[in-house]
C-alpha atoms as one frame of an Amber mdcrd trajectory, in Angstrom:
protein
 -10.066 -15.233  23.291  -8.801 -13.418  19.890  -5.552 -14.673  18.578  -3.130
 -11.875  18.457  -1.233 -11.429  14.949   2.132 -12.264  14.782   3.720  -8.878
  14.334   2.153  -5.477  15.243   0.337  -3.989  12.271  -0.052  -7.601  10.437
  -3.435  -7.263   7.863  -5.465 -10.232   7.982  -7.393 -11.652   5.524 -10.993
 -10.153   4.947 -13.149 -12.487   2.821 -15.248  -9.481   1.867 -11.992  -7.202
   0.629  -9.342  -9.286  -0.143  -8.175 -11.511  -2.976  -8.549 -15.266  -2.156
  -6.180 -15.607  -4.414  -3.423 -13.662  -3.005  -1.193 -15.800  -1.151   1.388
 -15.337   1.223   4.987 -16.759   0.352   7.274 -16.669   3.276   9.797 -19.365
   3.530   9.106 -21.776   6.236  11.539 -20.012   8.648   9.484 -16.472   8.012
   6.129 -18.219   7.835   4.057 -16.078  10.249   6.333 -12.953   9.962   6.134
 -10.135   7.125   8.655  -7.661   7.053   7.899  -3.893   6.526   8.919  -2.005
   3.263  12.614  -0.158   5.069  13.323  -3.729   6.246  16.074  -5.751   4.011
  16.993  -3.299   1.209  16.481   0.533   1.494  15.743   1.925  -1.631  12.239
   2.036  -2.871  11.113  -1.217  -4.791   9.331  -0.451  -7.219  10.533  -0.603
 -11.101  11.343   3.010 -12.341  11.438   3.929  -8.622   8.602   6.567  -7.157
   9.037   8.628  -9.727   7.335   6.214 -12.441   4.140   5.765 -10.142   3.707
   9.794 -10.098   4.084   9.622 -13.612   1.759   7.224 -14.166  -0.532   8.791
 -11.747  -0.683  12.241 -13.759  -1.609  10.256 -16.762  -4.609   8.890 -14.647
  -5.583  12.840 -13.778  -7.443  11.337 -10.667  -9.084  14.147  -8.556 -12.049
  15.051  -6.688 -15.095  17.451  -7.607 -14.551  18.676  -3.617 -12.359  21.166
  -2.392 -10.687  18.898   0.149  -7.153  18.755   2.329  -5.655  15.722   3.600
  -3.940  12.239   3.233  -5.229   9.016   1.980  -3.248   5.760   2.460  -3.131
   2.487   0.995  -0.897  -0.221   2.918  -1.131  -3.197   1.445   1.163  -6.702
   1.321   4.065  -7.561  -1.779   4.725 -11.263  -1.975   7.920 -12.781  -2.632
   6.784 -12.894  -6.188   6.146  -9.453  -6.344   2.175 -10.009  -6.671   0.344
  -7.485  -4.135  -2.783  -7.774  -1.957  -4.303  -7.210   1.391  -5.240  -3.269
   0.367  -6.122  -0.895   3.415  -6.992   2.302   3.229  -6.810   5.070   5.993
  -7.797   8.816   5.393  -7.064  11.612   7.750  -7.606  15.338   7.647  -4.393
  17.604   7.379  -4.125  17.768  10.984  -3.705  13.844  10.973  -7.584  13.434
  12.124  -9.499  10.409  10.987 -12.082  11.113   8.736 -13.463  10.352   5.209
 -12.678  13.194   2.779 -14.137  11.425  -0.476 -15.129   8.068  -0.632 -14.827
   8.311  -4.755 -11.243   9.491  -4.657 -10.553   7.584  -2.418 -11.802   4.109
  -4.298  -9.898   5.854  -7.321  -6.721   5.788  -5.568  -7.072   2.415  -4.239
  -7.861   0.886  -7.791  -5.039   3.078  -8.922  -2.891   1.289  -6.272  -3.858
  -2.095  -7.004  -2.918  -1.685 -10.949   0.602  -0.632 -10.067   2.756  -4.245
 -11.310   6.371  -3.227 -10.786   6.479  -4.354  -7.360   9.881  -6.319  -7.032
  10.594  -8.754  -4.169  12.571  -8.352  -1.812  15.780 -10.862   0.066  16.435
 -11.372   3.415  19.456 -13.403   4.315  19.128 -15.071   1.150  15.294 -15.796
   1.417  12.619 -14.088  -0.815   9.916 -12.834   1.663   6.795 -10.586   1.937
   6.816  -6.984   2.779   4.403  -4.466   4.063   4.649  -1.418   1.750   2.354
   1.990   1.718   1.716   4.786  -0.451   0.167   7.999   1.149  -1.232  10.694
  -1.403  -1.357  13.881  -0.022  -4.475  15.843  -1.180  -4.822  19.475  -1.658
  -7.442  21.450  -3.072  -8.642  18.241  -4.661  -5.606  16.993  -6.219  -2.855
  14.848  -5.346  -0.199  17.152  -5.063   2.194  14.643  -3.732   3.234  10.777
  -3.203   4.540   9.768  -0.007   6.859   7.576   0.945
């Protein structure tokens, strides 16, 4: 029988994706339990806020060669030291179907992702814990033309 995950929408560890690295730093109390980015405080936590990741994504100028429309999404895990890991990616067509738009812009935006290091952690009741957070790039014509949350 398959263990369930402790929360619904927990990533697990994937030898062949993930960082071994990476570790989880929940207290004891919050050991099997990551909260999601809106939980604890509500602004966006990321140094310079959103609008320093869109910079820093037009300096990138990642597009695609394809004339495509949709959404890609990375979800990944921020530890309590602000380190991230435990990437996912999801892709959907405009009309929120799954499906693969461009596996290169895709990998682009995932690498782009995983280089952003102003991640700060977040407190709980006092306690430094780990947090779900997502970015969703919304594609048009080929180009990001906007950053989601």
């Amino acid at each position: 029988m398959k263990k369930y995950p402790a929360t619904v929408g927990d990533i697990e560890f994937d030898k062949k994706l993930d960082d071994a690295d990476f570790k989880k730093c929940s207290s004891e109390k919050w050991r099997h339990f990551s909260f999601q980015y809106y939980q604890g405080s509500k602004q966006f936590s990321y140094r310079g806020e959103k609008i320093a990741i869109t910079e820093k994504l037009k300096k990138e100028n990642i597009y695609s060669e394809k004339y495509i429309n949709g959404y890609i999404t990375v979800r990944f895990l921020v530890n309590c030291e602000g380190k991230t890991g435990l990437f996912r990616v999801q892709h959907m067509t405009m009309d929120l179907k799954d499906s693969e738009l461009d596996a290169e812009l895709e990998n682009r935006l995932l690498q782009f992702t995983k280089s952003l290091n102003g991640w700060m952690p977040k407190e709980i009741k006092g306690l430094k814990v780990d947090y779900y957070q997502y970015l969703t790039y919304k594609i048009e014509n080929g180009k990001v033309s906007e950053v989601l949350p």
